[in-house]
ZATI-165641 format. One line per 8 residues: number of its first residue (from 1); for each residue x negated, y negated, z negated of C-alpha. Coordinates in steps of 0.1 Angstrom, whole numbers, plus 5000, padded with zeros to 4 digits. Layout:
BEGIN
NUM	X,Y,Z  ...
END
This chain:
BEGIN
1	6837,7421,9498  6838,7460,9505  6840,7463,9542  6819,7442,9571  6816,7451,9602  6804,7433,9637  6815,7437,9674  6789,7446,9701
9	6773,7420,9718  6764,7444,9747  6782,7467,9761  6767,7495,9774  6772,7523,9804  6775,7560,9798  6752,7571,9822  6717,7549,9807
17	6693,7565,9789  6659,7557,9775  6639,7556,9804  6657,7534,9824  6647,7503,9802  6615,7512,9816  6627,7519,9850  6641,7488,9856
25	6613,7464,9841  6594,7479,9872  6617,7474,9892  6629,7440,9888  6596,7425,9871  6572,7449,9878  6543,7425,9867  6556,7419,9833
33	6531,7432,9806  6549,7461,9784  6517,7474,9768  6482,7463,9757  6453,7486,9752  6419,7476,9731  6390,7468,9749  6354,7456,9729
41	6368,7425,9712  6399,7420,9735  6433,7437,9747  6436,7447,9783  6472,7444,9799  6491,7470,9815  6520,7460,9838  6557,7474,9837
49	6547,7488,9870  6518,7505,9858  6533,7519,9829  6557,7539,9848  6532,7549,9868  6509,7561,9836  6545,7574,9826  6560,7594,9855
57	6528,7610,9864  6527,7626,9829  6562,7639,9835  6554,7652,9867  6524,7674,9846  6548,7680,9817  6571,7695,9850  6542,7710,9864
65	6538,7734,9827  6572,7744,9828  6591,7718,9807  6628,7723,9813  6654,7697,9805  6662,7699,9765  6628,7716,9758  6616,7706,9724
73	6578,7688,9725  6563,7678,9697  6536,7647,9690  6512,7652,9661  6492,7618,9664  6483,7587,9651  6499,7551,9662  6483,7545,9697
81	6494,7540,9733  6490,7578,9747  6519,7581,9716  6546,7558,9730  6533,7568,9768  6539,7607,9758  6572,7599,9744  6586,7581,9773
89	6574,7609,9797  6590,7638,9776  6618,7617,9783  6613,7610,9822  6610,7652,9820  6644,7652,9806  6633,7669,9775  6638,7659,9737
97	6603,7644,9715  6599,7657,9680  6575,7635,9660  6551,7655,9637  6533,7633,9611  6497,7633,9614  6491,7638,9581  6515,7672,9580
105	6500,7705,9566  6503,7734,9581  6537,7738,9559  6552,7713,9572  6540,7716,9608  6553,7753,9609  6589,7745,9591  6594,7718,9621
113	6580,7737,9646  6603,7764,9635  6635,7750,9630  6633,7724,9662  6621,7749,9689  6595,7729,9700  6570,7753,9715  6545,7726,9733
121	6528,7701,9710  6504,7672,9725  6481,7664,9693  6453,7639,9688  6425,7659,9676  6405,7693,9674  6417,7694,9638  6453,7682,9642
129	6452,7712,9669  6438,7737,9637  6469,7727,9618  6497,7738,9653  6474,7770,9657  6478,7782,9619  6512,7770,9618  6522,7788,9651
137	6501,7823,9631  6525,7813,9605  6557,7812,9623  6545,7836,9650  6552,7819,9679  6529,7812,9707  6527,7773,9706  6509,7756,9737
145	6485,7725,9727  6470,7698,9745  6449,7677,9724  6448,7637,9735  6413,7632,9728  6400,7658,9753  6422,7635,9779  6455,7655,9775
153	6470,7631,9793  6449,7631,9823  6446,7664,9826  6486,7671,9822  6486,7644,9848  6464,7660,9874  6486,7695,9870  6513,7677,9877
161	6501,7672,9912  6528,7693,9935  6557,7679,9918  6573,7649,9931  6585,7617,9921  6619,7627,9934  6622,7661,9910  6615,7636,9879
169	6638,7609,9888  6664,7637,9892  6652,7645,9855  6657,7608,9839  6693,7604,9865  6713,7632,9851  6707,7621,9816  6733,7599,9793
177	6740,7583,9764  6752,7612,9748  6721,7634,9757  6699,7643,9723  6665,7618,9726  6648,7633,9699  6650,7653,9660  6633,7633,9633
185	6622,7649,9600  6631,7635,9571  6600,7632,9545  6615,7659,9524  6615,7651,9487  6641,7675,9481  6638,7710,9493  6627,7710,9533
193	6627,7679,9552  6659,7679,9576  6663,7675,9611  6681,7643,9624  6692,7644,9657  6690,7609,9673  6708,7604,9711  6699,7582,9737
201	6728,7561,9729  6712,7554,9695  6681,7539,9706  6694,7522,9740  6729,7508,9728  6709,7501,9694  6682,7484,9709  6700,7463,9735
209	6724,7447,9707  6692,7442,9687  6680,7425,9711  6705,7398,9717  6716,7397,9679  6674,7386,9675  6679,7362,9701  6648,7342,9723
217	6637,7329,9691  6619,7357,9683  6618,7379,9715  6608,7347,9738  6587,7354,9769  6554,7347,9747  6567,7371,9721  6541,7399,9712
225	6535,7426,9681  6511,7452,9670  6524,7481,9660  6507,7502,9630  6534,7517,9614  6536,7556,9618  6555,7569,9650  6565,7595,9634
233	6586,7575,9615  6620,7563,9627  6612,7525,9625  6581,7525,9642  6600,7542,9671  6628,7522,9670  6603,7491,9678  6585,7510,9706
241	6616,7516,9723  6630,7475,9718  6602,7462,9727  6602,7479,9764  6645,7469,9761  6630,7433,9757  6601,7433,9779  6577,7421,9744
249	6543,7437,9751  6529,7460,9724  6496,7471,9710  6487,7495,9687  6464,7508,9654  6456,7536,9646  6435,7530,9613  6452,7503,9591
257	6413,7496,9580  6406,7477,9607  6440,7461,9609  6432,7420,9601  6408,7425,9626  6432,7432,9653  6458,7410,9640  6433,7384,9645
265	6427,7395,9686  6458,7401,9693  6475,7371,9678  6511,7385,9675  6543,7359,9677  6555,7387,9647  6548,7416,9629  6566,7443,9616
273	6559,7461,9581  6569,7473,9550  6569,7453,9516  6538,7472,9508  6516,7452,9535  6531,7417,9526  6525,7425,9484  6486,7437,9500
281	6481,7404,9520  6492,7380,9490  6474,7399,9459  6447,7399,9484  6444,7367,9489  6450,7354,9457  6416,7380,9444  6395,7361,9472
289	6405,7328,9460  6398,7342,9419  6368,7350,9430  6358,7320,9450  6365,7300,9417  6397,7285,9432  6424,7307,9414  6443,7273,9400
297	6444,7257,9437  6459,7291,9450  6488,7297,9425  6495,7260,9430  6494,7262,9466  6517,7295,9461  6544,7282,9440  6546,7247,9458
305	6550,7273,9490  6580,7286,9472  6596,7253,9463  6592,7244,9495  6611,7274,9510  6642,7273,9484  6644,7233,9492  6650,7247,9526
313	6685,7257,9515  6690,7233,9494  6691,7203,9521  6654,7197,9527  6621,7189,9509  6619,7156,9489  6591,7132,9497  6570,7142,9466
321	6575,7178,9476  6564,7173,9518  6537,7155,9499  6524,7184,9479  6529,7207,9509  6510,7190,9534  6477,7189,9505  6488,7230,9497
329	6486,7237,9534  6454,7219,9544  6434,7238,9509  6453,7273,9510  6481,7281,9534  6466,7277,9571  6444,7302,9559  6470,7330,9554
337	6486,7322,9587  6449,7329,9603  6446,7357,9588  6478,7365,9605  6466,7361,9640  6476,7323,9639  6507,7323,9660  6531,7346,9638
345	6563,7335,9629  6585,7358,9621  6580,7393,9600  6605,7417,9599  6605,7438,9567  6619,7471,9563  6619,7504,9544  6623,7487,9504
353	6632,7458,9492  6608,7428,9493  6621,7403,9467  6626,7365,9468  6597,7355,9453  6575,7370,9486  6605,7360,9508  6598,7322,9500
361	6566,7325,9498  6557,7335,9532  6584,7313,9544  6564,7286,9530  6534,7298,9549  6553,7295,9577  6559,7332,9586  6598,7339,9579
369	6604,7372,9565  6634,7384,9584  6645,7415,9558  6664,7446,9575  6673,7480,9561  6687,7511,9576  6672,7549,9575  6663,7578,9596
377	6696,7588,9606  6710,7552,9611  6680,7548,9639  6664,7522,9617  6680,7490,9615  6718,7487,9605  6713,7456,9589  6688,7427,9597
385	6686,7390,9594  6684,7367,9624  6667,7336,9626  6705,7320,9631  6717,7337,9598  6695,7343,9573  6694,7344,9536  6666,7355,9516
393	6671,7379,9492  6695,7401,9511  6687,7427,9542  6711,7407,9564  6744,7412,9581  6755,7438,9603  6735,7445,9636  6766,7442,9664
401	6779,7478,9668  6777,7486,9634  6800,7489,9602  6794,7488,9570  6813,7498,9535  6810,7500,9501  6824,7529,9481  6839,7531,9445
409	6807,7541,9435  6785,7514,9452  6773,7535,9478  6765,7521,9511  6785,7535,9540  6775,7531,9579  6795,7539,9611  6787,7531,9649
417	6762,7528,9675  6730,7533,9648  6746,7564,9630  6728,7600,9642  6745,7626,9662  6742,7649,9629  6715,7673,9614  6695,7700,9632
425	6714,7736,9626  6726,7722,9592  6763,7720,9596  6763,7721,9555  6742,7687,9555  6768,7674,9581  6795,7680,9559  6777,7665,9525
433	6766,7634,9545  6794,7624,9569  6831,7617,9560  6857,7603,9587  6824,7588,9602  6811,7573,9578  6776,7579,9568  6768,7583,9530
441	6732,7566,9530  6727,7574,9491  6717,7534,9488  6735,7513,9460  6745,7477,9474  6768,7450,9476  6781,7428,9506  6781,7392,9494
449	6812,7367,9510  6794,7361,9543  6788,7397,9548  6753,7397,9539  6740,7434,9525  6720,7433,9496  6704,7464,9481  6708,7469,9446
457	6693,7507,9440  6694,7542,9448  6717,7566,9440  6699,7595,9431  6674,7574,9414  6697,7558,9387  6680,7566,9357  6707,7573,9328
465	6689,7570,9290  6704,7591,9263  6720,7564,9247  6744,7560,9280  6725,7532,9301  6721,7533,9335  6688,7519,9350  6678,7515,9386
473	6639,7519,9382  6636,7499,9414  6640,7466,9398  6611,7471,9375  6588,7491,9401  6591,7462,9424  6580,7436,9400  6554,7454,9386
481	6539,7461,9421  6533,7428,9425  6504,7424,9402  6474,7427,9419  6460,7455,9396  6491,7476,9405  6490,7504,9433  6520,7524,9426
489	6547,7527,9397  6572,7551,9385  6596,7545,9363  6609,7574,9340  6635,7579,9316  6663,7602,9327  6681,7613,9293  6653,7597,9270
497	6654,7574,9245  6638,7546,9261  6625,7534,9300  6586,7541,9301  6564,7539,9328  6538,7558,9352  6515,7533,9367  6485,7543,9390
505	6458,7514,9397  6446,7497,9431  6410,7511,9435  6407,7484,9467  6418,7453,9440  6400,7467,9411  6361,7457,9418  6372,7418,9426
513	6400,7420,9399  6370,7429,9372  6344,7407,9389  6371,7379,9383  6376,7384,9349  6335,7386,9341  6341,7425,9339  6311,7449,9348
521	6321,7474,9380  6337,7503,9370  6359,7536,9376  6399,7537,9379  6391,7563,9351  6372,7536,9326  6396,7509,9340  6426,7525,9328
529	6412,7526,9290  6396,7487,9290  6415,7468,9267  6419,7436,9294  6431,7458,9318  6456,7474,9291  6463,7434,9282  6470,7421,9319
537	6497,7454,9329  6511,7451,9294  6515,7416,9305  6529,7424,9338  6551,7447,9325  6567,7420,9302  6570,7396,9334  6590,7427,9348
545	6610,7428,9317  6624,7398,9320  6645,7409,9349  6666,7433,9325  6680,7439,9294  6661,7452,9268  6678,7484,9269  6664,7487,9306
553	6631,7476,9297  6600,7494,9303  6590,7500,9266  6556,7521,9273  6532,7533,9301  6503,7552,9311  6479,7550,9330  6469,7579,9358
561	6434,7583,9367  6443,7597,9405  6467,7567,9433  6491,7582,9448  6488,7591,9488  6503,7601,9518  6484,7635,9515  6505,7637,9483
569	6533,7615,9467  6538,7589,9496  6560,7587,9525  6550,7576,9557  6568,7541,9552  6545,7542,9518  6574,7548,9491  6568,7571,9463
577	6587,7608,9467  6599,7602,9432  6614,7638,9426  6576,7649,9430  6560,7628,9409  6584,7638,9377  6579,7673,9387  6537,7673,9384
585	6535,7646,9356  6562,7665,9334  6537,7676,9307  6522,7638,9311  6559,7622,9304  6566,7649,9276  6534,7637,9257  6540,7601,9261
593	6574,7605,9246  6563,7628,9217  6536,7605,9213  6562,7575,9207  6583,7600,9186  6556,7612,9162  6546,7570,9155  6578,7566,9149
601	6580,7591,9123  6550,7576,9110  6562,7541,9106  6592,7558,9088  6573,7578,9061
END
């Protein structure tokens, strides 16, 4: 199949925009809890009604300080409430939210600043402040900054005093679908990030279908997530926004240190991540076991886990198998669930590929993996599975509203409700993007005969060896990522003679990973050289092997002595920005390969 598409499930009037999901919570239900804040050990409620309140009397300050409708206001924080409350009341002002990530430099900051027009920026901190007042020097503008942790909020609040509630509803009324929301920067790999313009339409129409494709299953009236994603990142802010459409509360974290901690508090129905986390909470537990001595009992526990799950679409668990569950639950798999808060049953995946082996295995926990996909200018989710149709392995069908196609090249094409208004004063973009509507997402995929998406690479990342064989470095990188020694992998081999790889180690793993294997504590650095360490990714490498031909097969690797970070080679959503990676470890892939060359013209002579 080329081509599926699905009908709306909710229609949708013109004149909504994002704040009247809001609105209309506290109107009709204005005791319904939207939003939890941390308090000590707990999680303190906040109303629908009290929300708007919080909300509208931060519009009325944002009024008060000359805000006009369309005005461009930036947010440079962390994930946290005053985030999603600032957002909402840039949009009760009438004015459009662009997201700065905290972790920006003063580059960055400037280049968005610049080319959005944003000339207001609330920011968490003194120094996130530092980075707007260089950047502003840079660009020179004059760039006004409230800074959240001197109470920004409060005090925007209180200057906000002579304007009415009347002049901000007259805001929110007169926008519409079609109104611009907000302009999303893209991470920038290539060249400088892009703006993509997202309406109001996106996130509202988007979020209402959602909403009813997920069904009471998962959004019940006991339904409840933590957020710790970026919301600077599309996804996060697609799932701050559908969780007020659904009336779900929310809370959030801002340091993903302290994260199992408030899982366990909060206790949400289900979480929302990318593959990165779930890889994390398996290797994880599979080092505490190892080190506790019960290694054997935990890979046992894991792979009757994963029988379990695939005999779930097979017609059910056999008695000998319900047998062995019921022991691997009791010794190993209760434990993973209270790690996850105790009441989670659902997890929705986005941003890379998971695999089936992780798929099944949480399933088996009893935490289904519910696998979407989409991008930045698709408003997140185009694709998702539902409890009522899904099928590990792939990212789902269509979310109502949208279309989907697959070109002569594999490329996967979107049109509808989730595709973006266009890019930010880049007409050239537009036209290099978007043809007849449909959006050229630069993923490789295939839509199976029930209309299910599965992702089979990316475009720009097929890796083409000089003897003519194309490799999508994805397959490998995703297996190899799985072993609990592994941080990050690239794999190279554009116009070489054979696949290698770059593989940087998991400083947080390493310690129990060598304690485990009677090894003496030690640095990434004399890590990398041990010959056991060399033996076990030499060993996870072959596992990865096995997934390709040999002509695609990783055939050598090194070792970097630094990880990879979001200060440097990772995106927000924690994917390596490949193009960078080749660029500063050229003279480290050129020696690897003349290393291999010169053995090889040893052997010969």
């Amino acid at each position: 199949m080329s081509h599926a598409e699905s009908p709306l499930m909710v229609e949708t009037p013109a004149e909504m925009s994002i704040p009247d999901l809001l609105v209309d919570w506290a109107a009709k239900e204005p005791e319904r809890v939207l939003l939890e804040l941390p308090a000590g050990e707990g999680w303190t409620p906040v109303t629908a009604a009290e929300l708007h309140q919080q909300v509208l009397g931060l519009a009325r300050g944002l009024i008060g300080s000359g805000v006009q409708p369309g005005d461009r206001v930036a947010i440079m924080s962390r994930t946290r409430a005053e985030w999603t409350i600032a957002d909402f009341a840039i949009w009760y002002a009438g004015a459009v939210t662009v997201p700065i990530y905290e972790t920006s430099s003063v580059e960055q900051a400037a280049w968005i600043l610049q080319d959005s027009g944003a000339d207001r920026v609330l920011v968490e901190s003194t120094a996130h402040a530092q980075t707007v007042a260089e950047a502003a020097e840079q660009i020179g503008r004059d760039i006004t900054v409230w800074v959240i942790d001197e109470d920004a909020l409060g005090t925007l609040t209180a200057a906000g005093s002579e304007v009415t509630d009347a002049q901000v509803r007259e805001r929110y009324d007169a926008l519409r679908l079609e109104d611009l929301a907000t302009v999303i920067y893209t991470s920038g790999t290539t060249g400088r990030p892009k703006g993509v313009e997202l309406t109001h339409s996106n996130f509202v129409e988007l979020t209402r279908n959602a909403t009813a494709a997920l069904g009471a299953e998962i959004l019940h009236d006991g339904a409840r997530t933590l957020l710790f994603m970026p919301l600077a990142h599309v996804f996060a802010r697609f799932v701050s926004v559908l969780t007020v459409c659904a009336g779900v509360p929310i809370g959030h974290v801002s340091d993903t240190a302290t994260l199992l901690p408030n899982i366990a508090t909060f206790r949400p129905t289900f979480i929302l991540s990318v593959p990165r986390v779930f890889e994390k909470v398996y290797n994880s537990s599979e080092q505490k076991a190892a080190a506790g001595g019960k290694v054997k009992i935990f890979r046992w526990a894991a792979k009757v886990s994963t029988d379990y799950s695939r005999s779930l679409d097979t017609g059910g668990p056999g008695v000998l198998l319900k047998a062995k569950y019921k022991v691997a639950d009791t010794l190993v798999l209760h434990k993973i669930r209270e790690a996850l808060g105790g009441q989670a049953e659902f997890a929705i995946s986005g941003g890379a590929p998971l695999g089936e082996r992780l798929g099944h295995f949480f399933r088996g926990v009893g935490i289904r993996v519910l696998e979407g996909y989409g991008l930045t200018e698709t408003t997140a989710p185009v694709t998702v599975n539902v409890p009522a149709r899904s099928k590990i392995g792939t990212v789902g069908p269509a979310l109502p509203g949208v279309s989907l196609k697959i070109d002569e090249d594999d490329e996967i094409l979107t049109r509808g409700i989730a595709n973006f208004r266009g890019y930010h004063n880049n007409p050239d973009a537009d036209a290099e993007a978007i043809t007849d509507g449909w959006f050229h997402t630069g993923d490789l995929g295939e839509i199976d005969a029930d209309g299910y998406l599965r992702i089979t690479g990316r475009k720009k990342e097929l890796i083409v060896t000089a003897g003519g064989k194309n490799v999508q470095p994805s397959v490998l990188e995703d297996r190899l990522r799985g072993h609990p020694l592994v941080s990050q992998c690239v794999v190279v081999g554009d116009q070489r003679p054979f696949i290698a790889a770059l593989i940087t180690l998991d400083a947080e793993m390493l310690p129990t990973w060598l304690s485990n294997h009677g090894l003496p504590e030690m640095s990434v650095t004399e890590a990398a050289a041990h010959p056991q360490v060399a033996e076990a990714l030499q060993g996870a490498i072959d596992r990865a092997n096995r997934a390709v031909s040999r002509a695609e097969s990783i055939r050598r690797y090194e070792v970097l002595e630094e990880d990879f970070t979001l200060d440097d080679y990772l995106t927000p959503k924690l994917s390596v920005k490949r193009n960078l990676v080749l660029r500063d470890f050229a003279d480290r892939i050129d020696r690897l390969y003349e290393r291999a060359a010169a053995e090889r013209a040893g052997e010969k002579a």
